[in-house]
C-alpha positions as CSV (number, residue, x, y, z in Angstrom):
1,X,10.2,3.6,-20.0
2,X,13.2,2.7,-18.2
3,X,13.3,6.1,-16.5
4,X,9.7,5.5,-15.2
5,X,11.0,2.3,-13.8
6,X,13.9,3.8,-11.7
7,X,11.8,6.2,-10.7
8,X,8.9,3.6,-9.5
9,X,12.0,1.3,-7.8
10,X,13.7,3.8,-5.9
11,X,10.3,5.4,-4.8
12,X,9.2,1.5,-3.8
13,X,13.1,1.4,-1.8
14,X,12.4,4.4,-0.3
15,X,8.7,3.3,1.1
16,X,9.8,-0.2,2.4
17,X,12.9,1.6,4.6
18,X,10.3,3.6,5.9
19,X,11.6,7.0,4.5
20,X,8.3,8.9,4.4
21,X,8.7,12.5,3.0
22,X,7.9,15.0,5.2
23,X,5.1,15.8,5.8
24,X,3.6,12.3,4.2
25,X,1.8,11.2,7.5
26,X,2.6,12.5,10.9
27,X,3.9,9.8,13.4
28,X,5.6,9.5,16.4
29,X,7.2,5.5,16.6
30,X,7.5,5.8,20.7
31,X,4.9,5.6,23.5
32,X,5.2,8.0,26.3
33,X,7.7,7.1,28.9
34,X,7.0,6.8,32.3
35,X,3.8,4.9,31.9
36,X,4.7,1.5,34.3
37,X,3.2,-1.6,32.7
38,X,0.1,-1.6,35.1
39,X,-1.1,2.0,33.8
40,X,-0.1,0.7,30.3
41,X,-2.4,-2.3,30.9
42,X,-5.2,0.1,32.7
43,X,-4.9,2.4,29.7
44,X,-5.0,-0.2,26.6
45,X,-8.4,-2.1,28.4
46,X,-10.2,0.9,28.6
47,X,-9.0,2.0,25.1
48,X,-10.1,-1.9,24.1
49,X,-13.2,-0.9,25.7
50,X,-13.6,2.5,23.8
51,X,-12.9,0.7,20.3
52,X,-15.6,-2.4,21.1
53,X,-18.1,0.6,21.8
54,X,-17.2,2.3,18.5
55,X,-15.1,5.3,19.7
56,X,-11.9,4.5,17.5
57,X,-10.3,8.0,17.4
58,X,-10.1,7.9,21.1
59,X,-8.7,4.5,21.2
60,X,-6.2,5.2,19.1
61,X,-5.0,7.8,20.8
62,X,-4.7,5.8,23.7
63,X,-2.9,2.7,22.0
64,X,-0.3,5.1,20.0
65,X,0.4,6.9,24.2
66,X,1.0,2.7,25.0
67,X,2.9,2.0,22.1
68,X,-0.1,-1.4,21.8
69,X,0.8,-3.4,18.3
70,X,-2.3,-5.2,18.8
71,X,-4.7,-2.3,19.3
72,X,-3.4,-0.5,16.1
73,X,-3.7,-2.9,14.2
74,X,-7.4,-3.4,15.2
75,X,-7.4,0.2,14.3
76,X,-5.7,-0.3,10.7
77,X,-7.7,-3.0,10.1
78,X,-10.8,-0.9,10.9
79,X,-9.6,2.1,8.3
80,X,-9.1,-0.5,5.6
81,X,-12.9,-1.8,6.1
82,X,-14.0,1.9,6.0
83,X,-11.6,2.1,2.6
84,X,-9.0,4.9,4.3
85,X,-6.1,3.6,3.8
86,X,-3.7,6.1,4.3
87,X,-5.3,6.5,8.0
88,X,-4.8,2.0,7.9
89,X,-1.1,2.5,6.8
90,X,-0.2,5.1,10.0
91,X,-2.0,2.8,12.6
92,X,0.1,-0.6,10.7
93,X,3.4,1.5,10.5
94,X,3.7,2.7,14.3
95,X,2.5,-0.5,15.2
96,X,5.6,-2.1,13.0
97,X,3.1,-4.7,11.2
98,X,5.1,-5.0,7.5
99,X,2.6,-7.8,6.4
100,X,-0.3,-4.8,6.6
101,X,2.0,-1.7,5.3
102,X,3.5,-3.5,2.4
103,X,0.1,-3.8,0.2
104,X,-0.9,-0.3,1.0
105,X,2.3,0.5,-0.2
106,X,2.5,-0.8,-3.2
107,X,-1.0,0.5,-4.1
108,X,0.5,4.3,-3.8
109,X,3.5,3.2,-6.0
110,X,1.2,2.1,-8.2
111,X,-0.7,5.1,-8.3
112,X,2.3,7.1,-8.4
113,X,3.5,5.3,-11.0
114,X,0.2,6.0,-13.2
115,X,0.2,9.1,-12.4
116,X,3.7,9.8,-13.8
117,X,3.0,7.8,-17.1
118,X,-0.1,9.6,-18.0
């Protein structure tokens, strides 16, 4: 019991500094460079536009190229409604919102956790 406990803590420590394992989900945590905050503004207004009309892969891929917090967090919150959250947890952690990743991150430590018990 006390080994399954160590096991759940230092897997929990390990989630909350962010230490995926490889392989886990793929991220990058920085927008393209070069983008001058007009063409970021252009970009994230027609992605806006994309994810009002329903074309959230799109947008996405536009917010995470603008590095827009905002925008993927729409996007998270959108995955959570549709019950994916590991798709939720990449949009909440590259758009550093801890208040969104830390539930989704206890659920997999709980799964974990059940899974190693039974």
């Amino acid at each position: 019991m006390a080994k399954r406990k160590e096991i759940e803590k230092n897997f929990v420590e390990s989630l909350q500094q962010k230490k995926m394992p490889d392989g886990f989900i793929r991220l990058t945590d920085n927008p393209v460079e070069g983008l001058s905050s007009e063409q970021k503004v252009i970009l994230n207004r027609k992605a806006n536009t994309m994810f009002n009309n329903g074309n959230i892969e799109d947008a996405r891929r536009i917010f995470i190229t603008t590095g827009y917090s905002d925008g993927l967090t729409r996007v998270g919150n959108h995955y959570m409604d549709k019950n994916q959250s590991l798709k939720a947890l990449k949009a909440y952690y590259l758009a550093h919102n801890n208040r969104e990743t830390e539930p989704i991150y206890e659920q997999i430590a709980k799964v974990i956790s059940k899974l190693i018990t039974d």
